[in-house]
N, C-alpha and C positions, 0 to 999 in steps of 0.2 A: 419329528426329527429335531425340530428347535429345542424343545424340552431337553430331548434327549444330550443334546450339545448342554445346557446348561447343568445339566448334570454332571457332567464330564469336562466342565473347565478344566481341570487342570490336568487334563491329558499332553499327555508331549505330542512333540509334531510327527512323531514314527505311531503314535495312535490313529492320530485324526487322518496320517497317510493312510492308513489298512483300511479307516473306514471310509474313506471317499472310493480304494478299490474297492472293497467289501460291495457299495453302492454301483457302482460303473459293472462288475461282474454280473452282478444279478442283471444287470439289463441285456447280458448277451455278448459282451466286452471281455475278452481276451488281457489286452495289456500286461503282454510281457515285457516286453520293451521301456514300458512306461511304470508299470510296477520297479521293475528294477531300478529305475533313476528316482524312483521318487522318494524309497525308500532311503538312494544314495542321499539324498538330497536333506532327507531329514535325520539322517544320523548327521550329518556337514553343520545342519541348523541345530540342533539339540546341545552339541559338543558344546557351540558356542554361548549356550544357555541364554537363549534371547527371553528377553522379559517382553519385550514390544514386537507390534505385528510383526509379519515378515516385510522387509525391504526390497526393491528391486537391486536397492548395494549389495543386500547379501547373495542373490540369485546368481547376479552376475560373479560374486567372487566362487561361488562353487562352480557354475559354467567353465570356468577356467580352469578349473584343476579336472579335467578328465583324466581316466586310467593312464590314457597315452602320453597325459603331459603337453598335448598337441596345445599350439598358439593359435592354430589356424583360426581365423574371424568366424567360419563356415560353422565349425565343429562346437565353436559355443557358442551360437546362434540358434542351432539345435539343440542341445542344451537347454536353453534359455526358453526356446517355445516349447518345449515337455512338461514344462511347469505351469505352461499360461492354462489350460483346464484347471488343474489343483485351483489356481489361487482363485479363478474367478468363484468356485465352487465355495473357496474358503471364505471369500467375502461376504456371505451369507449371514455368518458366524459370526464374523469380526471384520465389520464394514470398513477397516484400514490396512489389509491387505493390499498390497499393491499388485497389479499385475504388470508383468515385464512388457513390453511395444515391442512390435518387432525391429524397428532399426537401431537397437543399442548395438547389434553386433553387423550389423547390414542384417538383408530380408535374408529368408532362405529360400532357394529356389526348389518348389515341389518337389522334383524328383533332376537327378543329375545322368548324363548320358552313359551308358554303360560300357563295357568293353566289349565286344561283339566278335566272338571267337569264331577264326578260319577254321573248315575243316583239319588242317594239316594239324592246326595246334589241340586242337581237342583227341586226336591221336596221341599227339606226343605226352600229352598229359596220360591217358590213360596205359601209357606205353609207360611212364616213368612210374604211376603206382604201381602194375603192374611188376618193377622191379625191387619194391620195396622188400628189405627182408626183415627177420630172419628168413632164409631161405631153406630149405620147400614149407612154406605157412600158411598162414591165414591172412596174412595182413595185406600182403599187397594184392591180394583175389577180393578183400571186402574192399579198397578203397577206387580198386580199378572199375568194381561193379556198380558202386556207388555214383561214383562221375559220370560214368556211361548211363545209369539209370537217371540220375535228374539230365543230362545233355539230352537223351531221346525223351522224354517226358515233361520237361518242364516243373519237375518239383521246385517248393523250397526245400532248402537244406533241410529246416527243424523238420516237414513232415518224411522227410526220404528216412531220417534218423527215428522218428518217431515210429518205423513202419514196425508193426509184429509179425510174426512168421503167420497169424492166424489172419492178416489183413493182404499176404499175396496169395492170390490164388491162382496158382499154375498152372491148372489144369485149364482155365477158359482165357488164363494173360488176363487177369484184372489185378487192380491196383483197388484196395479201399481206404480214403485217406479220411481218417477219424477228425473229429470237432480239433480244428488248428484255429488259422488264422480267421477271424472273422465269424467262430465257432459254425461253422460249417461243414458237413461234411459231404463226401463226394468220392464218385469211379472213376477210374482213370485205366481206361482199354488200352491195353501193350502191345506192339509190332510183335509177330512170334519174334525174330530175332533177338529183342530184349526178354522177353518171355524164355529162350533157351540160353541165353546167358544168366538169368538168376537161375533155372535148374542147374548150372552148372555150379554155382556158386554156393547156390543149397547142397548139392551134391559135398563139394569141401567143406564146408560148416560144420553138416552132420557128423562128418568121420569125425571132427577136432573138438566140438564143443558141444556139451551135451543141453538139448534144449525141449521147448515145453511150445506150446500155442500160444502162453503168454510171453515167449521169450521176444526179443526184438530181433528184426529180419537179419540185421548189420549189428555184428558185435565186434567188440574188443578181443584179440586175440593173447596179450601179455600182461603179466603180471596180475594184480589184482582187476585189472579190467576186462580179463579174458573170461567171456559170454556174457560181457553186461551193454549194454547198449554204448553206440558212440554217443559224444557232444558234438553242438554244431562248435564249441571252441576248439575241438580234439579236431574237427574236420577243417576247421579256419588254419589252426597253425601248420597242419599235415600239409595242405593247400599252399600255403605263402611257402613253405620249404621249397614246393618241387617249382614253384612262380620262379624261386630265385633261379635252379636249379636249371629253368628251361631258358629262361634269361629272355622273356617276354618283352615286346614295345607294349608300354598299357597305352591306347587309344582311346580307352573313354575319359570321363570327367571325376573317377572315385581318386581317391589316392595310388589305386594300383588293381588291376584285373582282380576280379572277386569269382569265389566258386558261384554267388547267385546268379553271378552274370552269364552260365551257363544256361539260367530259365529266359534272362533275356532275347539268349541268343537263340532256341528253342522259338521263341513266337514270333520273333522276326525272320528266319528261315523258314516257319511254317508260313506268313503273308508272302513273303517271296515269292514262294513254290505255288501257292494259290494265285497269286500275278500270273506267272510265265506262264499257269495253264489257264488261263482268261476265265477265272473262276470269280463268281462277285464276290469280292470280298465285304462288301457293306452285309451281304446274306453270312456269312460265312463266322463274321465277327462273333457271333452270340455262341454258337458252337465252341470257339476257341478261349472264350472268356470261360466255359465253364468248364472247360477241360481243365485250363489253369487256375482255377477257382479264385478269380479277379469276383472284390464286391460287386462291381459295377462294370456294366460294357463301354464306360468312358475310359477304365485304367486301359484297358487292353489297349483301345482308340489310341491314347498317348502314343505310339509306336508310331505308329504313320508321318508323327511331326516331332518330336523328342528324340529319335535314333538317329544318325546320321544314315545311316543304310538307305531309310525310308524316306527320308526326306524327299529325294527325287521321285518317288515313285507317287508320293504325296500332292507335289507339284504339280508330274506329267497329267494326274486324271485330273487337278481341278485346270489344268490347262485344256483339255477338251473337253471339259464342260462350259466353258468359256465362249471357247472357237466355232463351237459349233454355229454354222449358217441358222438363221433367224427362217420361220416357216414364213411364206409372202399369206397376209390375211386372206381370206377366199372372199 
């Protein structure tokens, strides 16, 4: 690989970015998320035709210019640690690298508390796409089915949008979710109820849009996007519309209630319900991790002490593990 780097000195930074993903992929790594910024990141650095390593002055001045424009401390702090793999990677290379520390922007705190949807609201949401038109359509039957299927299921969005017609199977209510996140894949068994709201759904699809096995479950109903698969951006701005629309209080810690927080709210209802029926949930965790196809059975854990929901529920059991009377020795 050293060779190979000296061969290729004078690669721009939008090279040596593909080939650090190029290397991270082949290990099993996904990074969308991180593909995307890093690629922003070295067209940002290229423009500016840097001669000398990278700087943590420069890092921080692209952190600051996100899509949004946001000042928030949070938002380019984030940012700013997207980059810290690349550079440590890059220093390999070019031992003057710098890499960014976390408190140029403050720390960023792992994960932020989400918004944790009432039944009432999770109605009205799928009561508002529901009235999406044009009217009589396709559009507000795919978007109202779409929310109702990540709410009962705990999808992410990207894999709900991801699904193909050849990945539901309605006949036994399975869900197959292909190599997503964590490149994994994985089933996911549906309540008949959801199960006979997507034949319904399938039902209007088929009359309006003509489709294949490889088509996707959830398509676009107008103009040129009619039968081509949504975006989770097509489904972000559809979303923040009818947020406005509903005139929501956001109670979590995001900038404002998110459609993912739909999967939140999905596994914190699911421990609830596992609570109130005196069910162990310490047994119970590993099942629920792999439903939702968490890496690890600690992401799931985070619930217990990260939600406010759970907090107490959190509390009350290591309170009687506590409490409990001491056995007198025999």
């Amino acid at each position: 690989m050293a060779g190979e780097w000296r061969v290729s000195k004078s690669l721009n930074l939008r090279a040596r970015a593909q080939m650090y993903l190029r290397e991270r992929r082949r290990l099993g790594f996904e990074l969308r998320k991180m593909g995307y910024a890093l690629r922003s990141f070295a067209r940002y650095a290229d423009q500016l035709g840097l001669r000398e390593p990278l700087t943590v002055e420069v890092m921080t001045q692209w952190a600051r210019q996100d899509r949004g424009h946001s000042d928030d401390p949070l938002t380019c702090a984030r940012r700013l640690k997207i980059l810290r793999p690349f550079t440590r990677w890059l220093q390999q290379f070019e031992p003057r690298t710098e890499v960014p520390d976390a408190p140029i922007f403050g720390r960023v705190g792992e994960r932020l508390s989400p918004h944790i949807y009432h039944e009432q609201e999770i109605l009205d949401l799928l009561a508002a796409a529901r009235r999406l038109g044009p009217a009589p359509g396709l559009r507000g039957a795919t978007y109202e089915t779409l929310f109702g299927l990540i709410a009962c299921t705990g999808l992410r969005v990207s894999e709900a949008v991801r699904l193909r017609i050849a990945d539901v199977d309605l006949k036994v209510g399975m869900l197959t979710i292909q190599r997503t996140k964590f490149a994994k894949s994985r089933q996911v068994p549906l309540h008949p109820s959801a199960t006979e709201s997507l034949r319904r759904y399938r039902r209007l699809r088929d009359r309006l849009v003509e489709v294949t096995a490889e088509t996707a479950f959830f398509v676009g109903s107008r103009g040129r996007r009619r039968g081509q698969p949504l975006s989770t951006r097509q489904v972000d701005r559809l979303f923040a519309t009818l947020r406005t629309e509903l005139g929501w209080r956001n109670r979590g810690a995001h900038h404002d209630a998110r459609v993912h927080d739909l999967r939140h709210t999905f596994v914190v209802n699911r421990i609830l319900t596992w609570h109130a029926q005196h069910i162990d949930i310490d047994q119970a965790m590993l099942a629920l991790s792999t439903y939702v196809g968490h890496a690890m059975v600690t992401n799931t854990y985070w619930y217990l002490t990260g939600v406010p929901e759970l907090m107490a529920l959190a509390a009350n059991q290591f309170e009687s593990q506590v409490s409990r009377p001491e056995v007198p020795r025999a």
